[in-house]
C-alpha positions in Angstrom: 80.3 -189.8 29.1 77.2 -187.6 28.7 76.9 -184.8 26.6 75.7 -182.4 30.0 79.1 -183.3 31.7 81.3 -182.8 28.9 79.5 -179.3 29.0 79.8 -178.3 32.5 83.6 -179.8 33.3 84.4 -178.3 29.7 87.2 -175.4 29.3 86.4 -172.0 28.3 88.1 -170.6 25.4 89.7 -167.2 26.5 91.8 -164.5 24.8 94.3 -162.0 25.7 93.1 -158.6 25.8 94.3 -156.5 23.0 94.3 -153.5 24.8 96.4 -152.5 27.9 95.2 -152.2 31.6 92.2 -154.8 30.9 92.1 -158.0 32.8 93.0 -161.2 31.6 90.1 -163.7 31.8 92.8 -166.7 32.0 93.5 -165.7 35.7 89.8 -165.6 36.5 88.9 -167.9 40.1 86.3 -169.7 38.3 84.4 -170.4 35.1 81.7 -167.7 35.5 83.9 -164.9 36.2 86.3 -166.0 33.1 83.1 -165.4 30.7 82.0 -162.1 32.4 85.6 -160.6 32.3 85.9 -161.7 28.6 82.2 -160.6 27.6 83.4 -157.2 29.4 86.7 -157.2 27.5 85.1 -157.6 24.3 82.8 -155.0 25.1 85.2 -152.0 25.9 87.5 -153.1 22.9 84.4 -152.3 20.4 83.7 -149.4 22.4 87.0 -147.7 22.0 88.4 -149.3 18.3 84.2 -149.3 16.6 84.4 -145.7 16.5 83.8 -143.9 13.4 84.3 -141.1 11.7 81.2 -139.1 10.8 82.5 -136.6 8.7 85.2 -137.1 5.8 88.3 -134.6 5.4 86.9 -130.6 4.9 88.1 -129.1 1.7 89.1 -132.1 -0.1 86.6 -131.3 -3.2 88.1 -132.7 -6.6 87.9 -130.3 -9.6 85.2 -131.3 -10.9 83.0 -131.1 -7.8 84.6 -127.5 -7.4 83.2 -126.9 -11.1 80.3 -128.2 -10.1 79.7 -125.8 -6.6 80.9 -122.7 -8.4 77.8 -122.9 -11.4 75.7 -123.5 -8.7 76.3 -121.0 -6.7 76.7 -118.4 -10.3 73.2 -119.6 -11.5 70.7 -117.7 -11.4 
């Protein structure tokens, strides 16, 4: 068997979605639409769990940074 029709007759390895109300790529119609609904899956999953935070707790200075604010703002 040739390496080009192991390719094209081939399975596509698909996953679950992770998230609820996506679609799941195993009931795709064909091959092409299997990839896309995955590729799309994957997409919206970093979109929505890749967030990050941009700014740490407010307030949450240890002592010694507190020390460290308070001669700054005494100084002359």
């Amino acid at each position: 068997m040739s390496l080009s029709k192991w390719l094209k007759t081939g399975t596509v390895p698909t996953r679950s979605p992770t998230m609820a109300g996506l679609p799941d790529p195993a009931k795709a119609l064909s091959m092409t639409e299997a990839l896309l609904t995955q590729a799309a899956n994957d997409a919206v999953e970093e979109m929505v769990i890749g967030r990050k935070r941009k700014h740490g707790e407010y307030a949450s200075y240890c002592d010694e940074t507190r020390a460290k604010i308070a001669r700054y703002v005494y100084s002359p």
